[in-house]
GUSE-565292 format. One line per field, with one value per atom (N, C-alpha, C, O): y negated, z, x; residue in three letters. Coordinates in steps of 0.05 Angstrom, whole numbers. Layout:
# GUSE-565292
y Y	... $
z Z	... $
x X	... $
rest ALA	... $
This chain:
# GUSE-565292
y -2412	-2389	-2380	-2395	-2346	-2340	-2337	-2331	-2345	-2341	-2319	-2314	-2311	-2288	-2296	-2313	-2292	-2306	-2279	-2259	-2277	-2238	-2256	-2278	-2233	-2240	-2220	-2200	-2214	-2202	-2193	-2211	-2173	-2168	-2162	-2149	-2180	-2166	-2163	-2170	-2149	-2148	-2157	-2147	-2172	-2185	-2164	-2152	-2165	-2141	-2137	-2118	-2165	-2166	-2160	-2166	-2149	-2141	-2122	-2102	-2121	-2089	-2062	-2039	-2071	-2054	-2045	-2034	-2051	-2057	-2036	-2031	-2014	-1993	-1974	-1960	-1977	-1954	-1958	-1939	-1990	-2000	-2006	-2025	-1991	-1994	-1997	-2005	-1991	-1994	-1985	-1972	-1997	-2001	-1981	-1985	-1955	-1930	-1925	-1908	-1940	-1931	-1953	-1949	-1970	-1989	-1977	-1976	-1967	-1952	-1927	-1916	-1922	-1899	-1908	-1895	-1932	-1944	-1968	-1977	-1980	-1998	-1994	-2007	-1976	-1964	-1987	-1999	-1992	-2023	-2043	-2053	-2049	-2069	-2078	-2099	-2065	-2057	-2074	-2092	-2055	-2066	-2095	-2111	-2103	-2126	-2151	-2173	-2141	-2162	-2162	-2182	-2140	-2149	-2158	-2160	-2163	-2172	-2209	-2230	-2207	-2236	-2257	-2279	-2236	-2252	-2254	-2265	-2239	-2234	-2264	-2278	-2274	-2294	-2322	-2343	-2318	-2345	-2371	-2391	-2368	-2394	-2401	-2425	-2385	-2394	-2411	-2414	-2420	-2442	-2465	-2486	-2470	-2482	-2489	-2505	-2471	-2472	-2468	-2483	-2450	-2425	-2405	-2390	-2395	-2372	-2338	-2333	-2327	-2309	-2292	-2285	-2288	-2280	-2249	-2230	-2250	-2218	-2211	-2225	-2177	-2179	-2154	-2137	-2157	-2140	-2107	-2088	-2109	-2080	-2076	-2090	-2064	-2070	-2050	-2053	-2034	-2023	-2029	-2017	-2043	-2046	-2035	-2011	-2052	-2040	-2024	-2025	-2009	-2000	-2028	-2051	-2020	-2043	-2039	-2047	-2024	-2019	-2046	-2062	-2043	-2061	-2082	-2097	-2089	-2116	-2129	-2154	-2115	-2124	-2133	-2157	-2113	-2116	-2143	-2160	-2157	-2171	-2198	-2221	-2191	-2222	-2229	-2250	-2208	-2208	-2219	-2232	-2216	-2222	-2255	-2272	-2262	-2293	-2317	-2340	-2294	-2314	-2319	-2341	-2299	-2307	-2322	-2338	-2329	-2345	-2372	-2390	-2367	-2396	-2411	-2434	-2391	-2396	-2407	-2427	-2398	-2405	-2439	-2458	-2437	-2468	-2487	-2507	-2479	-2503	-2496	-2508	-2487	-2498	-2511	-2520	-2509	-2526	-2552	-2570	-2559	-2585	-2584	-2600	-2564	-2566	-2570	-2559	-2587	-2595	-2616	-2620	-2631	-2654	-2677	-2699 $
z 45	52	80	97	86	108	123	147	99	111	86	63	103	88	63	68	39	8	2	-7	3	-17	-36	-35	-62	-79	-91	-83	-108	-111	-151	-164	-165	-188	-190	-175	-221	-232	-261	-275	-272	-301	-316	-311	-328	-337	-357	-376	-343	-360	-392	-408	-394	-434	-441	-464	-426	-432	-446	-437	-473	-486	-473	-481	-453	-439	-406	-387	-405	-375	-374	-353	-395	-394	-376	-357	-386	-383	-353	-339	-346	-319	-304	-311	-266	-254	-222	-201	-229	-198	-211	-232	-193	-194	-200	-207	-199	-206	-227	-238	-246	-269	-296	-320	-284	-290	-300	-321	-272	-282	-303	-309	-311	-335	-358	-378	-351	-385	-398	-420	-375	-385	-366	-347	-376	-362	-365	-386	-335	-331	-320	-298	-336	-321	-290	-288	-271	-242	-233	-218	-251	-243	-253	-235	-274	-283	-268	-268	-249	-236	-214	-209	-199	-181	-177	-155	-200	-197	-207	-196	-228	-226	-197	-192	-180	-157	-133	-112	-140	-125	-125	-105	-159	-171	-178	-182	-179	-194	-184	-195	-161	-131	-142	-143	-149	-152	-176	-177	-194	-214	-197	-206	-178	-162	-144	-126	-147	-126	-102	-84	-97	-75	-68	-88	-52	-48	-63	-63	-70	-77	-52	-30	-65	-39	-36	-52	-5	2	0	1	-5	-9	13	18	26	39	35	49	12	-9	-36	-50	-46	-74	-93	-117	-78	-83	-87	-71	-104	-92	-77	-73	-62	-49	-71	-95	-57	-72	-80	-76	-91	-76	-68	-78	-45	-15	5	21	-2	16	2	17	-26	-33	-28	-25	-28	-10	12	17	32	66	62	71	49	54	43	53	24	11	24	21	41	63	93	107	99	122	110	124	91	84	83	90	69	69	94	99	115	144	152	166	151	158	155	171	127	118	127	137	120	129	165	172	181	209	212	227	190	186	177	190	158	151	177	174	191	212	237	253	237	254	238	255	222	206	190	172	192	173	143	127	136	108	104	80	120	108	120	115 $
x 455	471	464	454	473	457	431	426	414	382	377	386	356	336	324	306	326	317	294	306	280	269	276	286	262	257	244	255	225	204	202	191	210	213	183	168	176	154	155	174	125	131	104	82	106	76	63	72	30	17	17	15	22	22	56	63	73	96	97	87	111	117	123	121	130	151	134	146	110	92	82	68	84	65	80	72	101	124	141	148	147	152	137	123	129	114	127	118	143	167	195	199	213	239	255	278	244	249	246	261	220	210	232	234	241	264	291	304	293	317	322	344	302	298	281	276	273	268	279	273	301	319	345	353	353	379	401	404	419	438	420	425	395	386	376	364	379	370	403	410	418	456	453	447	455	452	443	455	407	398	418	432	419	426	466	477	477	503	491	497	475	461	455	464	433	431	451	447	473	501	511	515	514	528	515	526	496	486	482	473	490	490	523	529	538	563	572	596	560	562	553	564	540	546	560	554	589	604	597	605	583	571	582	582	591	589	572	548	589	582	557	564	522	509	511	516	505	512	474	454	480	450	445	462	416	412	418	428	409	421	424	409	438	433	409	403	399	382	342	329	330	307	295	298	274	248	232	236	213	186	165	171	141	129	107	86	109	100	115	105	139	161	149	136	150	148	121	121	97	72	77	76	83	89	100	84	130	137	128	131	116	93	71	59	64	38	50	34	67	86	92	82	104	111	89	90	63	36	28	18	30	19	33	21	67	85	67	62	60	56	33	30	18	-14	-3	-15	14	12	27	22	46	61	34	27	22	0	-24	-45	-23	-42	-39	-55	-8	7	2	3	0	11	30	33	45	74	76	62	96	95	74	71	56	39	51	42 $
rest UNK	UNK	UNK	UNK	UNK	UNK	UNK	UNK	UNK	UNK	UNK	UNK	UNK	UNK	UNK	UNK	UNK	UNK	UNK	UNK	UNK	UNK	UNK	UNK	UNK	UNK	UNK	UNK	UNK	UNK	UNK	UNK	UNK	UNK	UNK	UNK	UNK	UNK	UNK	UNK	UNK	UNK	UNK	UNK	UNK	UNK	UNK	UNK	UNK	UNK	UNK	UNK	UNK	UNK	UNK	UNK	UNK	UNK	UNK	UNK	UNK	UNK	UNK	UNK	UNK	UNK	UNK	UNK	UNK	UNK	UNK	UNK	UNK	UNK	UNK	UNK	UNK	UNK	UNK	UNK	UNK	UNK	UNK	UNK	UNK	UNK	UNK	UNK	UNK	UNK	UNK	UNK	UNK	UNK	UNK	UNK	UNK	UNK	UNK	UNK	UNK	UNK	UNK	UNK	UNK	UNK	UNK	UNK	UNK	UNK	UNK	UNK	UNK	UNK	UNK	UNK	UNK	UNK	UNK	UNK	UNK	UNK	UNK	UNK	UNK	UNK	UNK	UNK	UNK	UNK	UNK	UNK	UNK	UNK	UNK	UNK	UNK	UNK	UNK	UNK	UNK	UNK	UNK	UNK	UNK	UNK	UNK	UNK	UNK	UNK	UNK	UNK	UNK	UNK	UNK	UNK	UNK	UNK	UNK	UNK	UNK	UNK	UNK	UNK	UNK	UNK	UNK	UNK	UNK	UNK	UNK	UNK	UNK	UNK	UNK	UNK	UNK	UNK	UNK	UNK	UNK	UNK	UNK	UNK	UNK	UNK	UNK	UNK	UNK	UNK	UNK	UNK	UNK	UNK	UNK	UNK	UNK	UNK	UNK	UNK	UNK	UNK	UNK	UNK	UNK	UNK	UNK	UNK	UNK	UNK	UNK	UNK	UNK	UNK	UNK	UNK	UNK	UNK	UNK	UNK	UNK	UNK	UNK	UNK	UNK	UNK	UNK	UNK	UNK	UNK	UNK	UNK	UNK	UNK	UNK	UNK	UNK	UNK	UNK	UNK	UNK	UNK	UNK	UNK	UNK	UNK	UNK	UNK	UNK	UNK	UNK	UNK	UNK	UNK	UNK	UNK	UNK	UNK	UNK	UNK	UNK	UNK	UNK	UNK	UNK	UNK	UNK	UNK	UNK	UNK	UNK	UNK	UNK	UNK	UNK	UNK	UNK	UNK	UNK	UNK	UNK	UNK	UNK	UNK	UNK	UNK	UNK	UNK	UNK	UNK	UNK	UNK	UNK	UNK	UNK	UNK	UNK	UNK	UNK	UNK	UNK	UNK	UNK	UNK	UNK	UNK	UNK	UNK	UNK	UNK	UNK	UNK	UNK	UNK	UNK	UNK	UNK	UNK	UNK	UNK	UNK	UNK	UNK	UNK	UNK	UNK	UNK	UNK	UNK	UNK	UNK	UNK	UNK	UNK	UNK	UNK	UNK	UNK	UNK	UNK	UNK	UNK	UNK	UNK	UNK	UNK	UNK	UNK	UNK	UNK	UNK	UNK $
């Protein structure tokens, strides 16, 4: 609780449905609720663990423009922890 979590939606190319979904926008008009759905999911699902309900930065997705930037920003995190030593 209280730290930064992303989390990153995708749709696998062999999906029925991959043709038609390409961003979070394209979601919302070919599976209308489900955008609401995830995000009352990752609101709640810490709380079957007796968690706290999480607050979310927004309830709106990123593009994924944002979701690159921020998977490119986590790998350099990481890439800088494993050359410190971190995690061995």
């Amino acid at each position: 609780q209280g730290e930064l979590d992303h989390k990153v939606l995708v749709i696998d190319t062999a999906d029925p449905m991959a043709d038609k979904i390409s961003s979070a926008a394209d979601l919302l008009t070919a599976m209308p609720g489900v955008t609401e759905l995830l995000v009352e999911w990752l609101k709640m699902y810490k709380t079957t663990e007796g968690k706290a309900v999480n607050v979310l930065a927004s309830d709106t997705p990123s593009d994924a423009k944002r979701a690159a930037t921020v998977v490119s920003e986590c790998h350099a995190s990481w890439k800088a922890l494993k050359a410190r030593g971190a995690g061995t």
